[in-house]
C-alpha positions in Angstrom: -33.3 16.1 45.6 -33.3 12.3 45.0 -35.0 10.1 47.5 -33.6 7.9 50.0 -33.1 4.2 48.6 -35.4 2.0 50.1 -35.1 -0.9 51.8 -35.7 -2.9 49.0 -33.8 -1.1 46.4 -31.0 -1.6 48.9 -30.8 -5.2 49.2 -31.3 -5.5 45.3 -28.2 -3.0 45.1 -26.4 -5.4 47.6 -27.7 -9.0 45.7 -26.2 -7.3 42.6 -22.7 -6.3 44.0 -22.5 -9.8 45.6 -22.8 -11.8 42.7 -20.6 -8.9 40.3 -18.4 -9.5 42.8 -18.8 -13.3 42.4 -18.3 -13.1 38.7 -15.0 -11.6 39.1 -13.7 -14.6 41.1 -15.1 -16.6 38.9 -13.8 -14.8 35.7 -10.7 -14.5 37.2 -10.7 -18.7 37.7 -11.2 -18.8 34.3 -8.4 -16.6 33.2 -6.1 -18.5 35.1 -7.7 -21.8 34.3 -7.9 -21.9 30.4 -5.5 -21.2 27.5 -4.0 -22.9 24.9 -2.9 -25.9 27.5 -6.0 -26.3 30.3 -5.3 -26.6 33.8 -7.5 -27.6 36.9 -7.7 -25.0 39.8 -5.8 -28.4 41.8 -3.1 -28.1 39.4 -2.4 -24.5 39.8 -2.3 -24.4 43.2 0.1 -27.5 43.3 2.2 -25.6 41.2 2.1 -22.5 42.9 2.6 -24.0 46.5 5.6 -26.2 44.6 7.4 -22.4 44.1 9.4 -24.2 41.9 10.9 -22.6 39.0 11.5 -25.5 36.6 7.9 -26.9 36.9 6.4 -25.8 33.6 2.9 -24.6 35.4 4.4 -22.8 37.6 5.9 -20.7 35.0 3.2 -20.6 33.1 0.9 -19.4 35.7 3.8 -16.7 37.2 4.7 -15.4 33.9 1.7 -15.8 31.5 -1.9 -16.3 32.7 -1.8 -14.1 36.3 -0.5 -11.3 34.5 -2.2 -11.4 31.7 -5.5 -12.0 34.1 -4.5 -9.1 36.0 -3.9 -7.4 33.6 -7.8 -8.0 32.1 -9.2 -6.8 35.7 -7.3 -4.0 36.1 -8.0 -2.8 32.6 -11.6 -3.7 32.3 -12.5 -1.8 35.4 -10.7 1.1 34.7 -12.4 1.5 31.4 -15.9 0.9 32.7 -15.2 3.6 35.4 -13.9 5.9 32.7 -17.2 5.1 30.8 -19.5 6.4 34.2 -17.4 9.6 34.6 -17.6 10.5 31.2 -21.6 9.5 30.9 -22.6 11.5 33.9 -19.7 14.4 33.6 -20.7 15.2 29.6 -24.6 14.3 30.1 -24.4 11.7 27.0 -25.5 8.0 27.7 -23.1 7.1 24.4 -19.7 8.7 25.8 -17.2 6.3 26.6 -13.4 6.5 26.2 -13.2 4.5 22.8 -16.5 6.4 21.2 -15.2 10.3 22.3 -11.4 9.7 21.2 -10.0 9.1 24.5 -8.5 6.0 24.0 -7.1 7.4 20.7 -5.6 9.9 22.1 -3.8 7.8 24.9 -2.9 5.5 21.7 -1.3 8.4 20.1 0.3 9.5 23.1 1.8 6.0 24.0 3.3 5.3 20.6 6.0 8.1 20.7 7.9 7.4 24.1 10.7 5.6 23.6 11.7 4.8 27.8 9.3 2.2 29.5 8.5 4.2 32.4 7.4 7.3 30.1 4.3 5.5 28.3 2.1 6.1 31.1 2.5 9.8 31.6 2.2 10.2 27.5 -0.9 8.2 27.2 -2.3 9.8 30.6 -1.5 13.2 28.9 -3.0 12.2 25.5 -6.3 11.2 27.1 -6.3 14.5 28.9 -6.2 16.7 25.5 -8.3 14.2 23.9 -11.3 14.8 26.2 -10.7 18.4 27.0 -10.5 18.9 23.3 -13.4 17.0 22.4 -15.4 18.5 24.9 -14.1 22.3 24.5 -15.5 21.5 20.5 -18.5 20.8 21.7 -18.7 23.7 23.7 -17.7 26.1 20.8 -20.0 24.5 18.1 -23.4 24.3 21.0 -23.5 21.5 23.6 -25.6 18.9 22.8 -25.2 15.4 22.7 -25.1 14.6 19.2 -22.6 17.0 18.7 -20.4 15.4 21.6 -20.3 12.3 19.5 -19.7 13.5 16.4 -16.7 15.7 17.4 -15.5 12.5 19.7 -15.9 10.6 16.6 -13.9 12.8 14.5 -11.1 13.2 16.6 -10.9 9.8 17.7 -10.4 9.1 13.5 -7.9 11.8 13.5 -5.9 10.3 16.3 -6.1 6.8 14.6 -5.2 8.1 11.7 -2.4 9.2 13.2 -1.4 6.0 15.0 -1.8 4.4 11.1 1.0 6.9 9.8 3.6 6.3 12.5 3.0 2.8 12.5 4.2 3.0 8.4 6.6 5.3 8.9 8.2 4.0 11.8 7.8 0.1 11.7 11.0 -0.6 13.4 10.4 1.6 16.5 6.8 -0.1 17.1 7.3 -3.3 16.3 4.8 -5.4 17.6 1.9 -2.2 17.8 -0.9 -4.1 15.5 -2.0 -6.1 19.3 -1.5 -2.5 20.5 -4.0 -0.7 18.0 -6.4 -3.7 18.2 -6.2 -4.1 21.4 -4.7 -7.3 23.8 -3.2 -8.9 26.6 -1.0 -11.8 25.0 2.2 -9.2 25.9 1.6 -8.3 29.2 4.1 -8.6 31.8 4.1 -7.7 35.8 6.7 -5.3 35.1 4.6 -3.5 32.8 1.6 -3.0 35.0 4.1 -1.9 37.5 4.1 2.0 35.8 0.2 1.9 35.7 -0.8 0.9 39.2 0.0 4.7 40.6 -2.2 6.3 37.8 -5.3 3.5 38.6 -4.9 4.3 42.0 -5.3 7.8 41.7 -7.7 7.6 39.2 -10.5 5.1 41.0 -9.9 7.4 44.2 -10.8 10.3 42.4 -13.7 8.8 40.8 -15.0 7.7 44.5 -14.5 10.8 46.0 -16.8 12.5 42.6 -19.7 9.9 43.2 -21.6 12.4 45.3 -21.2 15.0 42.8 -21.9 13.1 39.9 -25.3 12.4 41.8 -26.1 16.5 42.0 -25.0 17.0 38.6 -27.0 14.4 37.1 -30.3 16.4 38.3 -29.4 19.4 35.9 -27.2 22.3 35.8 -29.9 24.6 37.1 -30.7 22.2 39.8 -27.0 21.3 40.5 -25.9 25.2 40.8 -28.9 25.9 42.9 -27.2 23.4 45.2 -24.2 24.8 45.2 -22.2 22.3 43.1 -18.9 23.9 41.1 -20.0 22.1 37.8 -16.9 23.2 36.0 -15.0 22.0 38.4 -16.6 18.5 38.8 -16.7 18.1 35.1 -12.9 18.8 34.7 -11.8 16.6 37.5 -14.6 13.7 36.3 -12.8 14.3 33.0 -9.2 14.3 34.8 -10.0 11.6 36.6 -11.3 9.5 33.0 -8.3 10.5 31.4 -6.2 8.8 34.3 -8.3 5.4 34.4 -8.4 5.1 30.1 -4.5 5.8 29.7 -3.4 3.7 32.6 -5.6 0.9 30.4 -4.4 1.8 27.4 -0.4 1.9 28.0 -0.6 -1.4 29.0 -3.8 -3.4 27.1 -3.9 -1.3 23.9 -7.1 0.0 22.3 -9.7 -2.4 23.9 -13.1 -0.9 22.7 -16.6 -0.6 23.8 -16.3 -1.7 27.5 -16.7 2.1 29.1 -19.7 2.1 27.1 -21.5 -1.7 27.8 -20.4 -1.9 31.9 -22.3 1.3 32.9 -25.1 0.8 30.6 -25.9 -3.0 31.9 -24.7 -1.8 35.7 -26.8 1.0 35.6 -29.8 -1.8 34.5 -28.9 -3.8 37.7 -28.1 -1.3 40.4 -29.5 2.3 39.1 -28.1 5.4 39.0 -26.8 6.6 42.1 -22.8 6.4 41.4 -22.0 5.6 44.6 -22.9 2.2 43.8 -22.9 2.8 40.0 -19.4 3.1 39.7 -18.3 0.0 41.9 -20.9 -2.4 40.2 -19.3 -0.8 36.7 -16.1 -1.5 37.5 -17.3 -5.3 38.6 -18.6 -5.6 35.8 -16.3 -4.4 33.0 -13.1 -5.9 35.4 -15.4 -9.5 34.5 -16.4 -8.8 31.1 -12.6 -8.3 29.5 -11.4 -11.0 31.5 -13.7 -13.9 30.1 -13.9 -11.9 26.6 -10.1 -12.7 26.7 -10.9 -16.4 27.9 -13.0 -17.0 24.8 -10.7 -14.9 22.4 -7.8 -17.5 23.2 -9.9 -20.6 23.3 -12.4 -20.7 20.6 -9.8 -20.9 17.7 -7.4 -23.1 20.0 -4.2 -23.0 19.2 -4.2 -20.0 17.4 -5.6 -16.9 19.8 -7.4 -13.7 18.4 -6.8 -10.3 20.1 -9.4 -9.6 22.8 -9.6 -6.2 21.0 -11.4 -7.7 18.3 -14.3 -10.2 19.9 -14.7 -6.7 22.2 -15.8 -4.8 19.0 -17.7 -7.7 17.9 -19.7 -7.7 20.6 -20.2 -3.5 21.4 -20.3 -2.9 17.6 -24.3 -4.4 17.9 -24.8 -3.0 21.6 -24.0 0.7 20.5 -26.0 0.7 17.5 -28.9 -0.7 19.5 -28.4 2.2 22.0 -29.1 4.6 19.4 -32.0 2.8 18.3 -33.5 2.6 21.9 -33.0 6.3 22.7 -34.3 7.4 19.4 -37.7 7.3 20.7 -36.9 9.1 23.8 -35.0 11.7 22.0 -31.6 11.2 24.6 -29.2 11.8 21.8 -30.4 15.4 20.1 
């Protein structure tokens, strides 16, 4: 059984989720803060006490930068907890919703519905099938981890491919999908997060609850049956639980890539591995990272704004291939 944390490791564990939780604040400052027009923190708060409808900060802040802040919190820390689950549920450092097909298949899913308040349950549902049929090909051609990827990586080309051929076909009925497939939060609107608040809820609750689990499991399927853990039980709720977090993220931000797989990695760096405080400091983190990727994506080629989709593939595209290079030595991906 793992050891008690020490005293030490404890207050290390605390320093770290203080200033995550710090950078959040800040981040979130920021998203509210900078744009295409810049406003001081003294500004917003003037407008927001003001309540009044014809100031044009107000509106600004009511209808475009808190949502679409929110929006990158909520998002980012749902796909870093998605990442953890799916790391410690399928034994593979390199899963994460966008590198297994999950987000694909929640993509997919999420396309088709043609009432508001269905895209939710369809990309919940595609994330489901995508995971349990990654995973139930892995099983059939001999678990290991390189053969986790690949299949992910095969579906998740599938399900794009997929996305591609409706988008052609049917360019009327999902107009405005190229932010979806990349990936942004330009669109977002309270109303729309409204839908995926229930399914994030449920989701990060059911991730919680696993943290204990995920601890047994992670010693070993020997070790964690000798303890008297339902493995298949934990791994199909940790994947249930994924496949809530990833489509809520997806209905509503599009295909944002590569945070499930850079929050728990750098979390796990800072905090360790027990998921008890894994998964909070992950979901600090990513909530964070999207929000100031989207504050750079819209300012750094002021006025015009690139998709957050695209500087967060800029940036994971390097970290993932150098987390195959570091684990090649250690043999964690055979």
């Amino acid at each position: 059984m793992k050891q008690p944390a020490t005293l030490p490791t404890l207050r290390r564990q605390g320093a770290a989720l203080t200033v995550l939780a710090l950078a959040v604040v800040l981040a979130a400052l920021a998203g509210l803060c900078f744009g295409s027009q810049g406003y001081t923190p003294l500004q917003l708060w003037q407008a927001w006490c003001s309540g009044d409808p014809q100031n044009a900060v107000y509106r600004v802040l009511l209808h475009v930068r808190w949502p679409r802040t929110l929006a990158g919190l909520l998002a980012g820390s749902a796909l870093a907890a998605a990442g953890v689950l799916l790391q410690a549920v399928l034994n593979n450092a390199m899963a994460s919703p966008n590198v297994i097909g999950v987000n694909a298949g929640a993509g997919l899913a999420a396309l088709w519905p043609a009432h508001p308040n269905a895209v939710q349950p369809a990309a919940f549902a595609g994330a489901l099938a995508a995971a349990l049929l990654v995973y139930g090909l892995a099983l059939g051609a001999g678990v290991s981890r390189t053969t986790l990827v690949l299949a992910g990586l095969a579906v998740s080309g599938m399900l794009t491919a997929g996305m591609n051929t409706i988008k052609l076909l049917y360019p009327d009925a999902i107009a405005g999908a190229s932010d979806f497939l990349v990936g942004g939060l330009s669109g977002v609107t309270l109303s729309g997060l409204k839908g995926a608040v229930l399914y994030l809820i449920t989701g990060t609750l059911l991730a919680l609850l696993l943290a204990a689990d995920l601890n047994v499991l992670c010693l070993g399927e020997q070790s964690a049956a000798s303890l008297g853990l339902h493995i298949g039980a934990v791994r199909f709720l940790g994947i249930l639980a994924a496949a809530l977090l990833a489509g809520a993220a997806v209905s509503f931000a599009g295909l944002l890539s590569f945070v499930g797989l850079l929050a728990p990695h750098i979390a796990r760096r800072l905090v360790g591995n027990n998921h008890r405080i894994l998964l909070p400091a992950a979901m600090l983190l990513g909530a964070a990272f999207v929000v100031l990727c989207d504050v750079l994506a819209r300012c750094l080629f002021a006025p015009f704004e690139l998709p957050v989709g695209i500087l967060l593939s800029l940036i994971g595209g390097p970290f993932f291939l150098g987390l195959l290079l570091h684990g090649r030595g250690r043999r964690m991906y055979d």
